[in-house]
C-alpha positions as CSV (number, residue, x, y, z in Angstrom):
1,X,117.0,-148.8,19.6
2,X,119.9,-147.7,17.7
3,X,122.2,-150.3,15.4
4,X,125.7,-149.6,15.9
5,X,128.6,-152.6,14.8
6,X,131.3,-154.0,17.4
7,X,133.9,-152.0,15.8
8,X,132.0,-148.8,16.4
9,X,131.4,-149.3,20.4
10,X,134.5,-150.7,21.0
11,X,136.1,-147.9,19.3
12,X,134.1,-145.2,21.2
13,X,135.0,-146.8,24.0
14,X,138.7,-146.5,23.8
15,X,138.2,-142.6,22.5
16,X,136.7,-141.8,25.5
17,X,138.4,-143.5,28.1
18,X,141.9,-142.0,26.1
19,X,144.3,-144.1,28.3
20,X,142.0,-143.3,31.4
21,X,142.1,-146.5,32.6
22,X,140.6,-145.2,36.4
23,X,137.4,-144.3,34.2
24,X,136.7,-147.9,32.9
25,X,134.5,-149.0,35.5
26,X,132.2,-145.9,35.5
27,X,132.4,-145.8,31.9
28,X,131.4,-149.4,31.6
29,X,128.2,-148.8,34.2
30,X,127.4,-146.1,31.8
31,X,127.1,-148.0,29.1
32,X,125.2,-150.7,30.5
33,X,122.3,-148.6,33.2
34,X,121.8,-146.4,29.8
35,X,122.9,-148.0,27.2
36,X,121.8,-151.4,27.7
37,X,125.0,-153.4,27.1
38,X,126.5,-155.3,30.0
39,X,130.1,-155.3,30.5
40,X,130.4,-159.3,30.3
41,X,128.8,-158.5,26.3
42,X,131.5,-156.2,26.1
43,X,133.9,-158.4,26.7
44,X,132.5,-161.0,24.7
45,X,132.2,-159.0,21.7
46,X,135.9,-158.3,21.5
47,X,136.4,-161.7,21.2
48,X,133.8,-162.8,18.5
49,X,132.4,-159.3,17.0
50,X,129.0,-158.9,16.0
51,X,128.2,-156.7,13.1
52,X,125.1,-155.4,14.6
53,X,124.7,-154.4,18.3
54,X,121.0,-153.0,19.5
55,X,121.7,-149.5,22.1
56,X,118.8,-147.7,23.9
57,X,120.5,-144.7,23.3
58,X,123.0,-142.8,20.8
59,X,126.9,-142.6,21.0
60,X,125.8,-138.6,21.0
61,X,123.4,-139.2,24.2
62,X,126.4,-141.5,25.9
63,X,128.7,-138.8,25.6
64,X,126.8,-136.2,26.7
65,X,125.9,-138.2,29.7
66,X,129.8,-138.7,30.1
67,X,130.7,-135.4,29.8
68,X,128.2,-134.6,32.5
69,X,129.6,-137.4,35.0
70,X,133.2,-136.3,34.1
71,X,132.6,-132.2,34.6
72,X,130.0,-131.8,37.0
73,X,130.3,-135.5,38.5
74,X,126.9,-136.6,38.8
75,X,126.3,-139.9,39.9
76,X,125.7,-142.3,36.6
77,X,123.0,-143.5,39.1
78,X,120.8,-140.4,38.6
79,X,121.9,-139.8,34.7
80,X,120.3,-143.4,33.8
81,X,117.9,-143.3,36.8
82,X,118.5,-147.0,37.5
83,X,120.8,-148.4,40.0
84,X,121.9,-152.3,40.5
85,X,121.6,-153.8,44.4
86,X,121.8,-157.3,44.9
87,X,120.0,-159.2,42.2
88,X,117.7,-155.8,41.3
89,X,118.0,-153.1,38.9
90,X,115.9,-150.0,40.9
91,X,115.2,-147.1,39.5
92,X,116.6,-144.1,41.4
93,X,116.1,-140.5,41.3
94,X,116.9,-137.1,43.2
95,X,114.5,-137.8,45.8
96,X,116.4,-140.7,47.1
97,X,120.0,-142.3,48.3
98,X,121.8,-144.7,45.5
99,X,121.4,-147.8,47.4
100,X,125.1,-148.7,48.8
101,X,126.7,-152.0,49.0
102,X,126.4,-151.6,52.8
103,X,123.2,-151.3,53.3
104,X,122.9,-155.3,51.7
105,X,124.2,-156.1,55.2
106,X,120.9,-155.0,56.8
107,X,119.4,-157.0,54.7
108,X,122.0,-160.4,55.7
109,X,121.1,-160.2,59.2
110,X,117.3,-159.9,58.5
111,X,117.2,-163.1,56.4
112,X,120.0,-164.8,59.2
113,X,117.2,-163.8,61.9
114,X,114.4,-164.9,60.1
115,X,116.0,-168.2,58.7
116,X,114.2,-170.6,60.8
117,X,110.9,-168.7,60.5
118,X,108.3,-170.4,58.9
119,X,104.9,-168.8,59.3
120,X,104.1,-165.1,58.7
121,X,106.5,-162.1,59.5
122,X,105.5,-158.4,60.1
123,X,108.8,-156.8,59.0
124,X,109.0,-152.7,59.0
125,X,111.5,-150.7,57.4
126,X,111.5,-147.0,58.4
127,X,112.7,-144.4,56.1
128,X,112.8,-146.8,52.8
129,X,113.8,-144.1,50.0
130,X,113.9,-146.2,46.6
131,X,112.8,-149.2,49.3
132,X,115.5,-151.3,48.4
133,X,116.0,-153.3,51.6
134,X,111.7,-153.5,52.3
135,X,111.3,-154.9,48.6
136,X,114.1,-157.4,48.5
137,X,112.6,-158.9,51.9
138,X,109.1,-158.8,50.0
139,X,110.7,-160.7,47.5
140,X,112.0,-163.1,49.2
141,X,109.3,-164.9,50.9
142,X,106.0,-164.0,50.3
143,X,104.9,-164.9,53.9
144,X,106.4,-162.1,55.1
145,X,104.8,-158.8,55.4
146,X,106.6,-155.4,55.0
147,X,105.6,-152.4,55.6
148,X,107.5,-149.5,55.0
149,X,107.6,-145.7,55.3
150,X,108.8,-142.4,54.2
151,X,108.5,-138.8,54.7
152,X,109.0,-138.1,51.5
153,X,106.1,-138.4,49.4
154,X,108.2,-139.1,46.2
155,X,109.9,-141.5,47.4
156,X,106.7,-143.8,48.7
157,X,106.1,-143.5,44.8
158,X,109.5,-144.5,43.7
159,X,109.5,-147.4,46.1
160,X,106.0,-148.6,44.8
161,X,106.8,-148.0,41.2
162,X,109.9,-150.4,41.9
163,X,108.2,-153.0,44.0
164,X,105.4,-153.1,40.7
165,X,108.5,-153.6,38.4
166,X,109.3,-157.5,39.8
167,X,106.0,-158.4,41.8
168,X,102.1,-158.0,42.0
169,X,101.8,-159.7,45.4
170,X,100.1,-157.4,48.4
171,X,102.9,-158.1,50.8
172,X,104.5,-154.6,50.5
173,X,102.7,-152.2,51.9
174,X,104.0,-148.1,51.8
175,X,103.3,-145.5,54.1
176,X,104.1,-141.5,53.7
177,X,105.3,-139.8,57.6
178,X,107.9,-139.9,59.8
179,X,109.5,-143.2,61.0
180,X,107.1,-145.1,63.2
181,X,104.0,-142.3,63.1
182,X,102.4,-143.9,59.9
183,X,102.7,-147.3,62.1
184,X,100.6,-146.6,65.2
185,X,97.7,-149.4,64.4
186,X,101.0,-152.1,64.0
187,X,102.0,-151.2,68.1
188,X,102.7,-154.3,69.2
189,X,102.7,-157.0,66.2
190,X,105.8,-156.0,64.7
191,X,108.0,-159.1,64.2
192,X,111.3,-157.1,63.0
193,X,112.2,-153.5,62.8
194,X,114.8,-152.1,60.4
195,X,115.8,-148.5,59.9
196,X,118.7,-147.0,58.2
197,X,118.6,-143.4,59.1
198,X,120.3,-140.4,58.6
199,X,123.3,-140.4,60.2
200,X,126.0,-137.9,59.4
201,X,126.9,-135.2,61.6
202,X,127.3,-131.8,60.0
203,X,130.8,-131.0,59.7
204,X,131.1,-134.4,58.3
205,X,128.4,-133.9,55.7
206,X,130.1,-130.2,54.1
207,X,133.4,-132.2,53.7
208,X,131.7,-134.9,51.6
209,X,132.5,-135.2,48.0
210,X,130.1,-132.7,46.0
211,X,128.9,-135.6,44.0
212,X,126.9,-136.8,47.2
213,X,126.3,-133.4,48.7
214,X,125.1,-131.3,44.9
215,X,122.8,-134.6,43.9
216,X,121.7,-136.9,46.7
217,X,119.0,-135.8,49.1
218,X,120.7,-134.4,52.5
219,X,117.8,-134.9,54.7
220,X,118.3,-138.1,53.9
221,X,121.9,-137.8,55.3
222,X,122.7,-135.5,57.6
223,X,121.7,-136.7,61.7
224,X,122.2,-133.1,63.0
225,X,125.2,-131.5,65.2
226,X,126.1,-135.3,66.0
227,X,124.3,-138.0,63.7
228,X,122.5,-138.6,66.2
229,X,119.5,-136.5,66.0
230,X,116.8,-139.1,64.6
């Protein structure tokens, strides 16, 4: 940990920002995925300063980290390796998608279909990445059983390493191949089937901002000549 005072974050705050007031929020995530202060203590500090405020990391390693999200604009997601969705903090690295805000809808209509369920689900997610969707299901009722798959190898990993980080139960189960191949035994009991695949054609994907297309994984974006491939 490293002791810094109220009047030394907030001032490095405002000498980095330097009246760039469309950086706050990105600045503020920074702060928070790597340095371990949320932006509510933020606020709250410039209202009753503390002298002594415990980082994870150094104003030198925030910077750096800043400069590298300002210059080269890599995700804040993949410089702290952590990513908020929902109520979770997953880690996240090259070998998988930041989890986006719409993919929690996948997740709403699972939990509206399953609402008046009240015995055991088999749930499947295909193509889980960090396994964000499978492991807030797993979470949320322990009757339900998801399995989910990847082809990526270290990805399975990722998504077991997060699923460890808020449960021990057995009712997430991982599987390494391609979409339903890993499944073949489960023909036939599946209760619910969720995928959110790869989906961008192409041309769409070389006009995409090079934070996305120089850090995220594109197999796990581009869907061929049309989207549609897989």
């Amino acid at each position: 940990m490293f002791e810094v005072s109220s009047e030394e974050l907030l001032l490095w705050i405002k000498n980095t920002l330097n009246n760039k007031e469309e950086d706050r929020d990105s600045l503020y995530l920074l702060i928070d995925l790597l340095g371990g202060i949320s932006r509510s203590e933020i606020n709250s500090i410039r209202i009753n300063p503390q002298k002594v405020i415990n980082m994870r990391v150094s104003f030198e390693s925030l910077s750096e980290n800043w400069t590298e999200f300002i210059q080269n604009k890599k995700p804040i997601q993949y410089l702290s390796n952590s990513c908020y969705w929902r109520d979770l903090n997953l880690e996240v690295n090259k070998n998988v998608l930041i989890p986006r805000v719409e993919t929690e809808q996948i997740t709403e209509i699972v939990l509206n279909l399953a609402r008046d369920f009240t015995n055991e689900l088999l749930i499947s997610d295909l193509g889980t990445g960090s396994g964000a969707i499978a492991i807030s299901l797993a979470l949320k009722n322990s009757l339900w059983t998801v399995l989910a798959t990847d082809i990526e190898q270290n990805a399975v990993k990722l998504a077991r390493k997060n699923f460890k980080k808020f449960s021990n139960t057995n009712n997430f189960k991982l599987f390494t191949g391609s979409w339903w191949e890993p499944l073949k035994k489960y023909a036939g009991k599946i209760d619910i089937a969720i995928s959110n695949p790869p989906y961008i054609p192409l041309k769409v994907y070389q006009k995409l901002s090079i934070a996305v297309k120089n850090y995220e994984p594109e197999r796990a974006l581009t869907g061929g000549d049309d989207g549609l491939v897989h």
